[in-house]
N, C-alpha and C positions, 0 to 999 in steps of 0.2 A: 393778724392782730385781733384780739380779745376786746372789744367793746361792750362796758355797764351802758345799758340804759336805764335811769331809773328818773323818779321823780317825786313832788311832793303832795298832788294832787289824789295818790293813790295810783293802783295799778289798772283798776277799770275804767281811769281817766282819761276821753279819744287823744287828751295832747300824748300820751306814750304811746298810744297806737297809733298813731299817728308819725312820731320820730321813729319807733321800732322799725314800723313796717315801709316807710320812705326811705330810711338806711339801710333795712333790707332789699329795696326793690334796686337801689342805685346799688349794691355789692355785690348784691349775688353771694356767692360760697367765698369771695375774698377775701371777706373775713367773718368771725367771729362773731355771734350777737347774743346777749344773757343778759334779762330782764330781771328784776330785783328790786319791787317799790312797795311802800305799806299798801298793805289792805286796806287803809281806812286816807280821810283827808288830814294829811299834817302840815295843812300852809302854815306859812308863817312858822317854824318850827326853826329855823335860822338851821347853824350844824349841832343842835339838840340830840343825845341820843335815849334820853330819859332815864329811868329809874332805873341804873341795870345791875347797880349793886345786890339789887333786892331782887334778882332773876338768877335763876341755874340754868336757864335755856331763853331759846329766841323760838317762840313755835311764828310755824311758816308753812305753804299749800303749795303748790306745784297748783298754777291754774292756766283758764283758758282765755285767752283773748280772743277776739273777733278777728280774726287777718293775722295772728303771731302765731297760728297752730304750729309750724317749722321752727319758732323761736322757745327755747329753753324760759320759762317766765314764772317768776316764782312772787307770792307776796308775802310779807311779812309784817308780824306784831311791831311794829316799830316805826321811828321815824326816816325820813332819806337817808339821813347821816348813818347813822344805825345801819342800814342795808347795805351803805358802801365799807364801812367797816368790817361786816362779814363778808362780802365779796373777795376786799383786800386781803383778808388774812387765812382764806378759804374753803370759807363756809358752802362756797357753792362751786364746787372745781377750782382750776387756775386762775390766781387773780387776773384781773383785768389788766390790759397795754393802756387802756383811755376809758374813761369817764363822761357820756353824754347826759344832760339832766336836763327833763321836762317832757313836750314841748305846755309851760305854763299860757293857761290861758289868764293876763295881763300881765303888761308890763312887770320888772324887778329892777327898777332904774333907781336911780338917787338912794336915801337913805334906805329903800325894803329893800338893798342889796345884802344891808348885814340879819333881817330879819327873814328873808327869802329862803326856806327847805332847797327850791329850785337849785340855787347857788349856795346855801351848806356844802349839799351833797358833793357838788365838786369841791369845796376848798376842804374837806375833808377830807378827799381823794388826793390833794397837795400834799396834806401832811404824809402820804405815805411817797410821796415823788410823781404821783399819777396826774401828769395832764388831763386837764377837763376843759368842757365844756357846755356851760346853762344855754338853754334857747326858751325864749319867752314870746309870746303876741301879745299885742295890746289886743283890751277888752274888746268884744262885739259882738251883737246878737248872733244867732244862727241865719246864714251858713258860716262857719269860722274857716279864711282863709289858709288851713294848714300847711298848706302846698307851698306858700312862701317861705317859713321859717325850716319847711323839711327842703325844701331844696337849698336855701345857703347853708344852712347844718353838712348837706351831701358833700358842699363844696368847700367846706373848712374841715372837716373831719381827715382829710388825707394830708392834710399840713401838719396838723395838730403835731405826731409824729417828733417831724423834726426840729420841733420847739423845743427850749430847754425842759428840762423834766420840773412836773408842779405847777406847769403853767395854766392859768385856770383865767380863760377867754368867755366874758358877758354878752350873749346875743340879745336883743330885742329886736325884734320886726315891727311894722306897723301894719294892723290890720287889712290888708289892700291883699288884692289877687296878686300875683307873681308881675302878670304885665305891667301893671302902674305904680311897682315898688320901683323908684327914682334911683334904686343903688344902696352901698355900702359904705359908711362913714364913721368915726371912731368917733364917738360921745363918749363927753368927757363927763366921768361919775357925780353925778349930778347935788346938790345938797337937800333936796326936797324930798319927800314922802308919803305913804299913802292918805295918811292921817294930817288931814287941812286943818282946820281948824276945833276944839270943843267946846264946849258950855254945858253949866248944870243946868239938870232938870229943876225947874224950879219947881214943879209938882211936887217934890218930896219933900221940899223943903219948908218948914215953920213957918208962921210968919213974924214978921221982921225981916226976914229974908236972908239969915244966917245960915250957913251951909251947915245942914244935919250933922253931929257928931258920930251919930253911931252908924251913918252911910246913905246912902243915894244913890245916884247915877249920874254919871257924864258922860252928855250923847256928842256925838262924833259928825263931824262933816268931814267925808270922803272923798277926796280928789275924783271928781268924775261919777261919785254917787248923789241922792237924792240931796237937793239942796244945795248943791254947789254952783257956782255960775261961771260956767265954761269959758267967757270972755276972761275975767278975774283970774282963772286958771291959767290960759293961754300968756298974760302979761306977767306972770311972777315964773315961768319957763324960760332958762337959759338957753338962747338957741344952740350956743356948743355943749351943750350936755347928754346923756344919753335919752332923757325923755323929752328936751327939745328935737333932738337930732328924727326921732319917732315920729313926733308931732309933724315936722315937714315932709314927711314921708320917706325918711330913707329908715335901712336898720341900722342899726346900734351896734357898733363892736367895742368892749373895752375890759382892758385886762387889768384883773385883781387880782389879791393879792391874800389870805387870813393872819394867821396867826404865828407871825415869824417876828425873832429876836428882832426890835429899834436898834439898827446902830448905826443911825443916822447923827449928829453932832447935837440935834436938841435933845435925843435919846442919851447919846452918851454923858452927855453934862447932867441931864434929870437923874440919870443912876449916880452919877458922883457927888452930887448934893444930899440924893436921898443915904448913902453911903455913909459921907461924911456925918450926917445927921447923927444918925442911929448908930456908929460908931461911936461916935464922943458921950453918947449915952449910957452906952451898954458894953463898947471896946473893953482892953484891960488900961 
């Protein structure tokens, strides 16, 4: 089997030296292993692949990781999505049997699932039929537990397989050594995000206290960043959700889904209204 590792962090990021080289050590020659992440940090880059209309080429480096010397590891002008697209079609030998992405250091729970590079990367790999899989840690200082989210990654990676084709499975771990991770629980895709609460700067603003016409700033409280109040956090946390599920210390499994035809019954009815509509408008 052909395994992408790639991620959104960048390629000199330890969370892919970290997955590279922990799916290396658990395989051996088993299978396959072919690195493929920008050179630079494109978090938050969702499945973006950017401007490529206005490109004749993807320039890319054949580089070196710390511990990947044995692993094929390339980086590229672009974003995850981007990489796995030249993978797919490819750009860097046979594509890929499966799609690993990260190992992201913080969570990609709740709503930063649709803005998460992490998780692009795979559901972009859906669109071609490729099973993936994102692995995530929640934040924490150094030492970063890596060893947790690489070893459940070891141990879902050989399932992955015989899932239906395009299956794209969300890991988050919670920062904890291996021994005091509680286990493995399906959190349910949460509605929360990284982005708490904002407010204007009221520095820029005139006074009267009318928000500038020609622009400002609005600063940001961070789930988990400077001004936030942890209690506050913890009571607006679903405990069936994936970043509940985290917060009690177990990991997170839970499968998505991108960019596939609705035809579900409120999908079908919304296309036959919107149908309706715009025929009687424009029909003959």
């Amino acid at each position: 089997m052909r395994i992408l590792v790639t991620n959104d962090d960048g390629v000199f990021a330890p969370g892919i030296a970290a997955l590279a080289g922990g799916l290396s050590a658990a395989f051996g020659d088993e299978h396959e292993l072919l690195v493929v992440a920008p050179l630079e940090d494109h978090s938050g880059a969702g499945a973006a692949v950017g401007r490529v209309y206005e490109r004749e080429s993807i320039p890319y480096q054949t580089v070196q990781v710390h511990g990947l010397e044995h692993v094929p590891t390339f980086g590229i002008e672009g974003t995850p999505a981007l990489a796995v697209i030249l993978a797919c079609i490819g750009g860097f030998g046979a594509p890929p049997d499966l799609i690993v992405s990260g190992i992201n250091h913080g969570t990609n729970a709740g709503r930063s699932a649709l803005h998460s590079g992490t998780i692009g990367a795979t559901l972009t790999g859906a669109q071609f039929g490729i099973t993936g899989l994102a692995v995530s840690i929640a934040w924490c200082e150094d030492p970063v537990p890596w060893e947790t989210p690489v070893a459940l990654a070891a141990e879902l990676v050989p399932l992955l397989p015989t899932f239906e084709p395009a299956t794209v499975l969300n890991l988050n771990a919670p920062a904890l050594p291996l021994h005091q991770l509680r286990g493995v629980r399906h959190g349910r895709l949460g509605k929360m995000g990284l982005i708490r609460a904002v407010r204007e700067d009221r520095s820029a603003m005139p006074l009267g206290g009318d928000l500038d016409p020609t622009g400002g700033s609005i600063l940001l409280t961070l789930r988990g960043g400077r001004g936030s109040d942890p209690d506050e956090e913890r009571a607006e946390v679903d405990p069936g959700s994936d970043a509940g599920t985290v917060e009690a210390g177990w990991a997170s499994l839970t499968p998505l889904i991108g960019v596939r035809e609705n035809i579900s019954d409120a999908g079908t009815d919304g296309l036959a209204k919107a149908l309706a509509a715009v025929q009687a408008r424009f029909g003959d």
